[in-house]
N, C-alpha and C positions, 0 to 999 in steps of 0.2 A: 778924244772925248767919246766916241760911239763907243769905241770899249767896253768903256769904263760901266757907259748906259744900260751895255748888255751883262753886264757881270751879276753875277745873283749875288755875290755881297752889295753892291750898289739896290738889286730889287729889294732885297729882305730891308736892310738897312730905311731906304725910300719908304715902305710901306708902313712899316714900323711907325718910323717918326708920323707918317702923315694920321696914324691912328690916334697915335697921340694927341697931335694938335687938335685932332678934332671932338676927342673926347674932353679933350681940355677947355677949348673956346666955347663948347657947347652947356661949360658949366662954370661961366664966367659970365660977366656981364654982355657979353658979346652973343651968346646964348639965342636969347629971345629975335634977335635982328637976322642969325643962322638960319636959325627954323623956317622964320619966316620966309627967308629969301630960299632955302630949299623946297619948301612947300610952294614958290611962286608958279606960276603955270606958265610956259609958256608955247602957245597953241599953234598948230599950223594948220586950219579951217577948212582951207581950201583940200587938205590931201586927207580930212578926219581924224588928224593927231592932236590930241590936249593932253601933253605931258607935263610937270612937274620937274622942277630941275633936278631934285634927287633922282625919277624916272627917269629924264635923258641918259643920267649918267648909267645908272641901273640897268637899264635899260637898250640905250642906244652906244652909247659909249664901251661900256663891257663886252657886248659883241667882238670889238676890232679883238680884247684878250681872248674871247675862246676862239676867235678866228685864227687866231697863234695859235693856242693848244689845238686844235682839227688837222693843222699842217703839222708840228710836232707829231701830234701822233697819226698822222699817216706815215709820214718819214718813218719811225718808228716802226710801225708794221710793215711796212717794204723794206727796209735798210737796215734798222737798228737789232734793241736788243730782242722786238717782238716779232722780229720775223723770221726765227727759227725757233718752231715749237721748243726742241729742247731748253733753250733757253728761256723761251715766256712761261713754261706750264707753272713753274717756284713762284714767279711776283703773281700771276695770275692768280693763284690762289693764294697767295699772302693775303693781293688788295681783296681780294674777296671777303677773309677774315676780317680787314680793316674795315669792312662795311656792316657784316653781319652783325661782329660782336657789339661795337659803337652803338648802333642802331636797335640791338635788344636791351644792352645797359640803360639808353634813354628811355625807352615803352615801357622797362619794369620800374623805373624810377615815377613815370607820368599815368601808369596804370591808376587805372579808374578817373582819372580826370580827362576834362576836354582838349587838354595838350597833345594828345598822344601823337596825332597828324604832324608834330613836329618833329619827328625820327629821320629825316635825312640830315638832319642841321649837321646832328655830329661824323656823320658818313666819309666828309671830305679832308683832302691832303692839299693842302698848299705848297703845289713843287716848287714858286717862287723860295718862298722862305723855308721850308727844308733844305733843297738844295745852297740856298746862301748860308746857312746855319753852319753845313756840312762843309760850305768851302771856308766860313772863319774858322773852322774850330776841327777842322778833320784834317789838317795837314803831316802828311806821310801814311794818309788812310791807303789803303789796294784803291784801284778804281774801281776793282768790282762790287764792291759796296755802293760808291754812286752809282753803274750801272745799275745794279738794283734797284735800290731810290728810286730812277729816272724811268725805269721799267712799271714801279709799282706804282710811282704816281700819276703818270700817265696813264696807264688801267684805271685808278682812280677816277683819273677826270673823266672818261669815258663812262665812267658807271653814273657820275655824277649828271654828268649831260643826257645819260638817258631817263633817270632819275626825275630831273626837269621836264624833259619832255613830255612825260609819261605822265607822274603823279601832279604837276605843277599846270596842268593843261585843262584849264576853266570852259567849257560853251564852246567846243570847238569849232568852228566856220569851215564846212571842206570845201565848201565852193573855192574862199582864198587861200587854204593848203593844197588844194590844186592846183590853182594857180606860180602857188611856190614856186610847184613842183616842176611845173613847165616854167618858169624864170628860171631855175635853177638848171635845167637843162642847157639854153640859153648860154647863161653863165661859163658853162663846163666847157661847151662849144667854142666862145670866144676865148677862152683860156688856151685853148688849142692852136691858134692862131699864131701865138708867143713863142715862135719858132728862135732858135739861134740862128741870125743872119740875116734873116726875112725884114724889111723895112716896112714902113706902116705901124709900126705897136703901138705910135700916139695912139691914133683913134681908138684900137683894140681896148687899150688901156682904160680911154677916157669912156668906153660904151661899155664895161668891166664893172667898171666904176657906177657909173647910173644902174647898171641891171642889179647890183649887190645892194645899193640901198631900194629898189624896187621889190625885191628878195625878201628884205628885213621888214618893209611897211605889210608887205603880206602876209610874213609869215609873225609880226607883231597883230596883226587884223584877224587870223585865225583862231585866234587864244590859244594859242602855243609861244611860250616867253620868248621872246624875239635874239634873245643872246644864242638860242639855236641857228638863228640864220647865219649867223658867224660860224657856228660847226658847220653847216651842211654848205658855204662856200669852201669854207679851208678842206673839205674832204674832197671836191670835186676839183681841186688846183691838181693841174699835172703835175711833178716832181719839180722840177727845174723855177716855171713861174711859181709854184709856192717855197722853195728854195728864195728864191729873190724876194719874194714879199716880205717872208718871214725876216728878212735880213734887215730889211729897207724900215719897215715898222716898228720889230722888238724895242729899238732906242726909245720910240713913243711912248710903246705900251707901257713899259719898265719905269720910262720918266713922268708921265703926264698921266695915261689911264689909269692903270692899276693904284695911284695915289689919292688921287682922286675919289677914286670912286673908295678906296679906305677910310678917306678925310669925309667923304658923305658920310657910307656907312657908321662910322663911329662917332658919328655926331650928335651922340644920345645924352640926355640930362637922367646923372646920378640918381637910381630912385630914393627919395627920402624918408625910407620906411627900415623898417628893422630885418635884420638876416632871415628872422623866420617866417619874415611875410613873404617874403620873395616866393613869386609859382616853382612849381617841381619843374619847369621848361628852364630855370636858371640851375639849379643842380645838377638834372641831367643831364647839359650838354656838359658842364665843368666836370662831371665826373666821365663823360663817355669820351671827352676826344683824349684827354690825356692817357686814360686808364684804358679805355674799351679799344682805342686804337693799338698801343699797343701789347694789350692780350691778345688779341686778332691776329694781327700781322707775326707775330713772335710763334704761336702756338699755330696758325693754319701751314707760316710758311717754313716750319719747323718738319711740323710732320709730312709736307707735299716735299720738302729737300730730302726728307730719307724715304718716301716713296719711289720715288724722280731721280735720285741718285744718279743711276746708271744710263738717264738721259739728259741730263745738266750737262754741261762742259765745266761746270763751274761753282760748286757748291760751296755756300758762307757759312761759318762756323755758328754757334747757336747764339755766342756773342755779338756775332757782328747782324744777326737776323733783328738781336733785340736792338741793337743801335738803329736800325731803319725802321722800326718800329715804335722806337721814342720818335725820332723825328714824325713819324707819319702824323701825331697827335698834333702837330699843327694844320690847324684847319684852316682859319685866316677867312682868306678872298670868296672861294666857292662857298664855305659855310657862314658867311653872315648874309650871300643871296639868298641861300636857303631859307634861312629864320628869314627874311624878307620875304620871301614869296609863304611860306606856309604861315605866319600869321599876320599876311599882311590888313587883314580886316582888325586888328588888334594892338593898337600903338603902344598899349603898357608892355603886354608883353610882347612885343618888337624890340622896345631897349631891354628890357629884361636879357632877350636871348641876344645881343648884340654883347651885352660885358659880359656873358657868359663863354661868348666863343670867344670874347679879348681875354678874359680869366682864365680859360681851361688851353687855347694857344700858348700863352703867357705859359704857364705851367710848364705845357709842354717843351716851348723854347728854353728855359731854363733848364730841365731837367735834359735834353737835347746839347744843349752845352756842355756839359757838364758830363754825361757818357759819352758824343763824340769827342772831347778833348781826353780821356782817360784811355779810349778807345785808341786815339792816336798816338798818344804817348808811349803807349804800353807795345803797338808798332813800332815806332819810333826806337825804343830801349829793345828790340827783337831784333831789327836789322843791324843795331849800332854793335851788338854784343854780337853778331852771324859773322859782320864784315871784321871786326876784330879777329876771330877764327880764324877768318879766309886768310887774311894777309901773317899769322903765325906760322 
């Protein structure tokens, strides 16, 4: 069963559906009693928290995901595909393309209006469902195709998290970003302690445990989006305990967080108005993640493979650069927190940019199926007519 929890066809699949439902129930009779009980508050007085259940989830709950992706991608940078330059410089500057180009399609689409602050919405890769995409529908693909994938969305998420930090970071408190910052020291220390063989890790564990949510209330108190505290533990996990963490959790995150917080997120009521009332903030994400993602990713990581050449181990043909670049256009997870944090003073257009990132994903995954399955085939009919050769 833990397998199965960890499989990205199981994540994509999981997330999928739970968007669904929640875009469904939210426009049914069930609708109005949704809202409600998301917008319900509830408070914990004593420590200064009055969140909202949509908030928890947003909020508190999503954390434990980017605290996976900060351990992924540390792994990654020590071990994986980014820890020899030669081989990060190509995704490095794909994801970069996949950020720039998204991000100016939307500002030119939203120019002159008050949306324009909403340009990271389309910036992001949802490696859950790319990757699951790629493993229905990519069979007999090279791995180095997923390695790239896995290379450039994780740069993605990276860019994304700093992204948050940076432009999403309201009034900021440094007295309790200080404080983090020494909890989080703390943190790193006890982490330390998670020796192989060494007895005692209960308490380690359970005192781990209270300093990460002491971690997340400070650095939610600072006005920096609290789903950071989740990156800045998983980056200060030694290898080994964030190894075990990552392992012990993903089942979670895959089955209960990330659906979840889909099933919030998409729990928006249809607007009842006509195509051309709809703000330039639903256009522009629908045309930037599909389209801007991958112009970006195709054309930057295009011309950095024949710059790079000669220090790549491993250079993807111009086909297969655009196959990681259809998939990159799923935005998903990371990009409806976006449109949540950038207008969140503004509930119309909140659902607005919510079916826009479920429309221009959509898109994306479609058109994702459809080049990785011809993608693999046409592999597929290449080895089948090699190995034929060989055995003549």
């Amino acid at each position: 069963m833990s397998s199965i929890l960890r499989s990205p066809r199981f994540s994509a699949v999981a997330l999928l559906t739970a968007a669904v439902l929640g875009l469904l129930v939210a426009n049914t009779a069930l609708g109005p009693g949704l809202e409600r009980l998301l917008d319900r508050h509830l408070p914990l007085g004593a420590i200064g928290l009055d969140l909202s259940v949509a908030h928890w989830v947003s909020d508190g709950l999503l954390a434990v995901f980017f605290l996976l992706v900060a351990v992924e991608l540390k792994q990654e940078l020590l071990e994986g595909e980014l820890a020899n330059p030669r081989t990060a410089v190509v995704p490095a500057i794909a994801a970069i393309g996949g950020v720039l180009v998204p991000a100016g399609i939307y500002l030119a689409v939203t120019s002159g209006t008050q949306y324009t602050h909403g340009w990271p919405i389309p910036t992001a890769t949802d490696i859950a469902f790319a990757l699951g995409v790629l493993a229905v529908f990519g069979r007999g693909l090279p791995s180095s195709i997923r390695a790239f994938l896995l290379a450039l969305a994780v740069l993605d998420d990276l860019i994304a998290i700093v992204i948050i930090a940076v432009v999403f970071a309201h009034g900021t408190d440094f007295a309790a970003l200080g404080g983090a910052v020494v909890v989080l020291a703390l943190f790193a220390a006890l982490a330390r302690l998670l020796r192989p063989g060494r007895r005692g890790h209960g308490w380690v564990v359970a005192a781990m445990v209270v300093v990460g949510a002491v971690e997340w209330w400070l650095v939610h108190h600072s006005g920096v989006h609290a789903t950071i505290a989740g990156v800045a533990l998983g980056l200060v996990l030694p290898r080994r305990p964030g190894h075990t963490l990552h392992d012990r959790v993903e089942p979670w995150s895959n089955a209960v967080v990330l659906p979840l917080f889909a099933f919030v997120s998409a729990a928006v009521v249809v607007p009842t108005v006509g195509i051309g009332a709809l703000s330039p903030t639903f256009w522009a994400v629908v045309l930037a993640l599909p389209v801007g993602k991958v112009i970006g990713i195709t054309v930057f990581g295009t011309v950095a493979g024949r710059l790079f050449a000669h220090r790549s181990s491993s250079r993807l043909s111009f086909g297969s650069v655009v196959t990681v670049g259809v998939l990159g256009g799923i935005g998903f997870t990371v990009s409806l927190l976006m449109n949540e944090l950038a207008f969140a003073s503004d509930h119309d257009v909140v659902d607005e940019g919510v079916l826009a990132v479920l429309v221009g994903s959509g898109i994306a995954m479609v058109a994702s199926a459809v080049v990785v399955s011809l993608k693999a085939r046409s592999y597929r009919a290449r080895r089948a007519l090699s190995d034929a050769e060989a055995t003549e």
